[in-house]
N, C-alpha and C positions, 0 to 999 in steps of 0.2 A: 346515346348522347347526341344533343342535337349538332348538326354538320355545321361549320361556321362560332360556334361557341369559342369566345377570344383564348381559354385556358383548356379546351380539348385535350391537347396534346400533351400538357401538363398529368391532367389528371388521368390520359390513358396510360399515360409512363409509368403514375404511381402505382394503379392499379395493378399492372402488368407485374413490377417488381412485385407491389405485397401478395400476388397469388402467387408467384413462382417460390418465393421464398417462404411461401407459410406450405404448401403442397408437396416441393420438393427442393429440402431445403441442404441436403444432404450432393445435390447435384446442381444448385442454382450457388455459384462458387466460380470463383477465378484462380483457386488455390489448389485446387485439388488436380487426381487425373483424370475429369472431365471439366470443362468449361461452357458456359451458357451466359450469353452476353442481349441485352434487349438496349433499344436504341426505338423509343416514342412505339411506334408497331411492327417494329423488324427484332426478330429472336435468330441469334447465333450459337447453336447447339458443337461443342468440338472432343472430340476423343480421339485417343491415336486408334481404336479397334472397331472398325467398319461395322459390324455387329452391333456396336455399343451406341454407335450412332443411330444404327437404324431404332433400335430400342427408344435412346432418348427423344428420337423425331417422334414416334408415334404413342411415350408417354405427351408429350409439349399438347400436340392435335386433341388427346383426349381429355388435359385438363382445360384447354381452352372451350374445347365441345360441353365441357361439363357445366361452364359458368354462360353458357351460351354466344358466347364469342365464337364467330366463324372463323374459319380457319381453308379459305380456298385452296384448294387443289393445285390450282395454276400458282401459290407462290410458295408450295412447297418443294423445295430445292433440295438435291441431294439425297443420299451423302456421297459426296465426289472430295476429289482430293483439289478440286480446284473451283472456289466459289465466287461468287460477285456478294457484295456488303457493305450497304451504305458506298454506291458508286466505286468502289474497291474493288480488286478481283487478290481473295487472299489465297497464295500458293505455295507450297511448299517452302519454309528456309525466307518467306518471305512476301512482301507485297507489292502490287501496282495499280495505276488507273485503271480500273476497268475499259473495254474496247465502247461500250456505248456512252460512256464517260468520255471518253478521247475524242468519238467521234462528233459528239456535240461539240466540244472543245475545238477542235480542226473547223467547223461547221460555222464559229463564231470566228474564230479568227483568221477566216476567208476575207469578211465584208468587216469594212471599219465603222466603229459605233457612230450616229450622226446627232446625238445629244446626250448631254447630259447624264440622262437616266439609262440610257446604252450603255456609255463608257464603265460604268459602275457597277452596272449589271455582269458587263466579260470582267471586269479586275475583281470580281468576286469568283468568278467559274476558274479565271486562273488563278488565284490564290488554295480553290482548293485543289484541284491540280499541281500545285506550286513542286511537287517531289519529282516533275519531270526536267524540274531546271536544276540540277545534281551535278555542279561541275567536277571531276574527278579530282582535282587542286583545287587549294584554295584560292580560285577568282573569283574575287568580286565583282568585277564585271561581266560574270555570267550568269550570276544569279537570277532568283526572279526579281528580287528585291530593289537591284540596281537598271534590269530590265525596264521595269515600269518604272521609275521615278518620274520619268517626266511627265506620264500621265496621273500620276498619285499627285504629281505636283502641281498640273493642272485644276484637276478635281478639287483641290483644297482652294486654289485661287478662285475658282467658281461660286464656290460654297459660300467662300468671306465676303464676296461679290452679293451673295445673295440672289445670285440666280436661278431663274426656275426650273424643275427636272428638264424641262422640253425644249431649256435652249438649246442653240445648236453649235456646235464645237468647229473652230477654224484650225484645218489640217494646215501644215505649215511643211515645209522638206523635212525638218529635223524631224516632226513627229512621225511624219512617213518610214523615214528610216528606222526609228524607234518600233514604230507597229510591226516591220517586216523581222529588225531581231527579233524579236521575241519567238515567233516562228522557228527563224533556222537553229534557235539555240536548243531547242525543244530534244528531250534524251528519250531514253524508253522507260523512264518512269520506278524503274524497279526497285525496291527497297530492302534490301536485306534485313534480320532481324538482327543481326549482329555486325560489325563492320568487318570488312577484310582484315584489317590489321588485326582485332581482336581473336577472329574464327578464318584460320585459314587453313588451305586445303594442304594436309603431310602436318600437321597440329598433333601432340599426345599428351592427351590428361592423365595428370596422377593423382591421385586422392589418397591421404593418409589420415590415419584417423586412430583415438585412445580413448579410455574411459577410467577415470580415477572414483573413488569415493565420494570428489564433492561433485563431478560434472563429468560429459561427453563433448569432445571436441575431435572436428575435422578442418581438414586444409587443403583446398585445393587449387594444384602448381597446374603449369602450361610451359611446353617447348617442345623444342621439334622433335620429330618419331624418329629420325637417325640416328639425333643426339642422342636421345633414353635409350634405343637400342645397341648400341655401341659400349653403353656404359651399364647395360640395365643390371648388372653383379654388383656394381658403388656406389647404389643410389642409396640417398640418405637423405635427412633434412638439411642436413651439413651443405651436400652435395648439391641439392636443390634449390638451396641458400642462394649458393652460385652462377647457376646454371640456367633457371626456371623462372617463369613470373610466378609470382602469387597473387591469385585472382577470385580466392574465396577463404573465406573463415565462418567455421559454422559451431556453437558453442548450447549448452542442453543443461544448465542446472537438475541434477535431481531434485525431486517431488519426495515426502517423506517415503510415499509408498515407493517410489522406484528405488528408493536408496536398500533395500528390503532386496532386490536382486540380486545375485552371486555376479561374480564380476566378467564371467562370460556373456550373460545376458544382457550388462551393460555395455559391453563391447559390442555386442549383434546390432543393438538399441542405435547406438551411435553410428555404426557405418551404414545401418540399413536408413536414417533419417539425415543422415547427411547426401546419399544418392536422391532420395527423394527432394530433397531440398534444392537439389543443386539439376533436379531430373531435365526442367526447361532447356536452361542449357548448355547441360550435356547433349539430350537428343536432337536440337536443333542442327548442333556440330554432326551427330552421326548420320541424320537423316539427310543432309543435305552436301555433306561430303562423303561420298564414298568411296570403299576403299577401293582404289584404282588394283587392275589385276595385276599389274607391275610391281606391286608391293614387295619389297623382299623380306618383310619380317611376318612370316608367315606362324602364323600362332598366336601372337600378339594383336592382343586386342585394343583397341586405340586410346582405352579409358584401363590404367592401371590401380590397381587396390593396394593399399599395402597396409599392416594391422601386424599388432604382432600378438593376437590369440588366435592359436590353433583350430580352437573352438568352433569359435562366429564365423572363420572360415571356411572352415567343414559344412557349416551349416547354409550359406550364402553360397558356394560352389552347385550341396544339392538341391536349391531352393527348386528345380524346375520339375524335381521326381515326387510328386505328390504322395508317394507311397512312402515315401523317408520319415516325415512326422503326421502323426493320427492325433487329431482337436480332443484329446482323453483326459489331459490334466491341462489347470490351467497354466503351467511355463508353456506346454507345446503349441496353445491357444494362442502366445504373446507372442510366439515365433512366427506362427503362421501370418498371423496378421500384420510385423513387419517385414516377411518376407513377399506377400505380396505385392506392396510397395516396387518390387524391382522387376515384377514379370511387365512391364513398358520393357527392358534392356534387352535387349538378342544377348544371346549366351557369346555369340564369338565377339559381342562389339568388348567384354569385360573380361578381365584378367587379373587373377587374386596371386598375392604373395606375402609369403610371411616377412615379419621385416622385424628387426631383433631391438628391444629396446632403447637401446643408446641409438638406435637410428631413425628412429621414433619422436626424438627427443621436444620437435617445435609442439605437436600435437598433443604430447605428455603435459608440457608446462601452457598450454591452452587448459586441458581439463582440470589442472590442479591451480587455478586461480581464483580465488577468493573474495568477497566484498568488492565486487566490483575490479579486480584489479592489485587490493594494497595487500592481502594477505595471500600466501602458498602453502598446501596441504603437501607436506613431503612424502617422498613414499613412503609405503608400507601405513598412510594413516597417522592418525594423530592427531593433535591441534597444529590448527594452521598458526604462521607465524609471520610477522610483520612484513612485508620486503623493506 
C-alpha cells in the first residue's frame, strides 16, 4: 500500500481484522481463554499459560508471513508478564504509562509551549497520560481536567479569536503557576483493573449455583474471609442475604437438546459455565492478591463452591486427574470439555461443598424462572405457573 495514502490505516485495520478472524477465528476473541487484540499494526496476543503464548506468537508470525506481510524481529515482543501496548505498559492486576511514554511526558513538560500549535500539541500527550492525575478522593481540583482549565481555556479564546497555529501565547503569573501544578500533581499512573473497594486484599468469593428443568442459574457473593470462616457451618443464601454483597447473577435457559440431560449433568453444566463466566474476575483477584502466609484459614480456598449435587461435585473436585473420565461416550465428551473450562484455577485457590437445598434457595428460584421472569417451574416439574 502506498506510504502517505490518507485511509492507509483504515484499510490496514480492516485487513488485519478479516485475516485474523477468517484464519483463526477460534482464538481471534476477547471472550475466550485466550485473547488477541489489533490496534491499526500492533497485535496483542494474551493467555494465562506461557506455552500458549508462545504458540499463539508464532501462529500470528506465520499467518502474517503467509499473506506476505512482514513481521520484524525487533517488534516481536514477549511473552513476558509485563508488556508495553500502544504507549501502555500492561502488568499484572493492571496498567500504566509506559516508562518511554512518561519520559516524553517529563521531556515536554520541562519547557513551556511557545504557540499555539505547542500548547495543543502537550494538552494532547497529557490527556493521554491523563490516568496519572488519579487523586485517591474525590478532588476536583487535582484532577487533570481542573489542572488545565485555564489552558483548555485559553486555547478556546485563541481559536474563536481566529488565530493562527504559530501565534505566540503570553505567559502571565497565573499560567505559570498553573504550568508548574500540573507537574507536582503528577502520581504513578497505575491502574488497577478493578477498584480497591470492589477487589480487596483478605476478600472471599462464594459462588452458589442450581439447575432445574427449565434453566441453570449462579450467584455470586463477596465478604470478608474471616467473616465466611467463622461462620462457614451457616452459610446459606439466607445468611448471605445478610452478610455478603451480590455482585453477580449468571442464568443459562436450556436448548431443547440440553433439556435431554439427566439432572447431574445439568448441575456440572451450570457451575462449570458460571466459573468460566465469571473466570476474569475471579483470577484477576487471585492473581493479584495473594494469599499472604499469615493466613490462618488454612485449607480454605479464597473462591467457595457450593451446589447441592453430590454428583458435579465429585466430578469438578477430580476434574485435574485425567485418568477419572476416558472421551468413550458421548456424556463423558460433555464433561470433559466443560471441565476444562477450570484448568485456568489452581486447585488450592477453590473449595467445593455440598449445600442442602433449602440453603440453596436464591439460585433454585433463579433457575426455576420462566418467560422472562412472570411464570415459576415448581419443583419436581410440571407446568409453570403465573407469579
Amino acid at each position: 500500500m502506498t506510504m502517505g495514502f490518507k485511509l492507509s490505516s483504515f484499510y490496514w485495520a480492516y485487513s488485519i481484522h478479516s485475516l485474523l478472524s477468517t484464519a483463526i477465528p477460534e482464538a481471534y476473541c476477547t471472550d475466550g481463554p485466550t485473547h488477541i487484540l489489533t490496534f491499526v499494526d500492533d497485535i496483542l496476543a494474551w493467555s494465562r499459560f506461557m506455552d500458549e503464548c508462545v504458540h499463539l506468537k508464532s501462529v500470528l508470525v506465520y499467518i502474517l508471513e503467509r499473506v506476505n506481510a512482514k513481521a520484524p524481529i525487533a517488534k516481536r515482543k514477549g511473552p513476558a508478564r509485563k508488556i508495553d501496548y500502544l504507549g501502555l505498559t500492561l502488568v499484572q492486576g493492571g496498567y500504566r504509562v509506559s516508562d518511554s511514554t512518561l519520559e516524553t511526558l517529563r521531556t515536554n513538560l520541562e519547557s513551556k509551549p511557545l504557540n499555539l500549535r505547542g500548547l495543543r500539541t502537550k494538552l494532547g500527550l497529557l490527556q493521554f497520560c491523563r490516568s496519572l492525575w488519579r487523586p485517591e478522593r474525590n478532588r476536583a481540583d487535582k484532577t487533570l481536567s481542573h489542572l488545565t482549565a485555564p489552558f483548555t481555556s485559553l486555547v478556546g479564546s485563541m481559536v474563536a479569536a481566529k488565530s493562527k497555529k504559530t501565534a505566540s501565547l503570553h505567559w502571565t503569573a497565573g499560567l505559570e503557576k498553573a504550568w508548574k501544578a500540573i507537574g507536582d500533581n503528577m502520581g504513578d499512573a497505575f491502574v488497577p483493573f478493578h477498584s480497591q473497594l470492589d477487589n480487596w486484599d483478605g476478600m472471599q468469593l462464594v459462588l452458589m449455583s442450581d439447575a432445574s428443568p427449565e434453566a441453570g442459574a449462579a450467584c455470586l457473593w463477596r465478604l470478608s474471609r474471616d467473616k465466611f470462616a467463622c461462620n462457614a457451618d451457616q452459610i446459606s443464601a439466607d445468611w448471605l442475604a445478610d452478610n455478603a454483597q451480590l455482585i453477580g447473577v449468571w442464568t443459562h435457559k436450556w436448548s431443547t437438546y440440553e433439556k435431554a440431560y439427566d439432572i447431574a449433568d445439568r448441575e456440572l453444566y451450570a457451575i462449570c459455565h458460571a466459573l468460566s463466566h465469571w473466570r476474569q474476575l475471579i483470577l484477576s483477584f487471585l492473581n493479584f492478591h495473594k494469599l499472604h502466609s499469615s493466613d490462618k484459614h488454612h485449607g480454605l480456598g479464597r473462591v467457595t463452591v457450593f451446589m447441592d449435587s453430590t454428583s458435579a461435585l465429585g466430578k469438578i473436585e477430580g476434574r485435574l486427574n485425567s485418568s477419572t473420565y476416558q472421551p468413550t461416550t458421548r456424556q463423558t465428551k460433555r464433561w470433559l470439555s466443560w471441565l476444562a473450562d477450570l484448568l485456568e484455577y489452581d486447585e488450592a485457590d477453590l473449595t467445593y461443598r455440598h449445600a442442602k437445598g433449602k440453603d440453596n434457595s436464591f439460585s433454585d428460584l433463579l433457575s426455576r424462572l420462566a418467560q422472562g421472569g412472570q411464570r415459576y417451574v415448581p419443583e419436581g416439574g410440571g407446568e409453570a405457573f403465573v407469579l
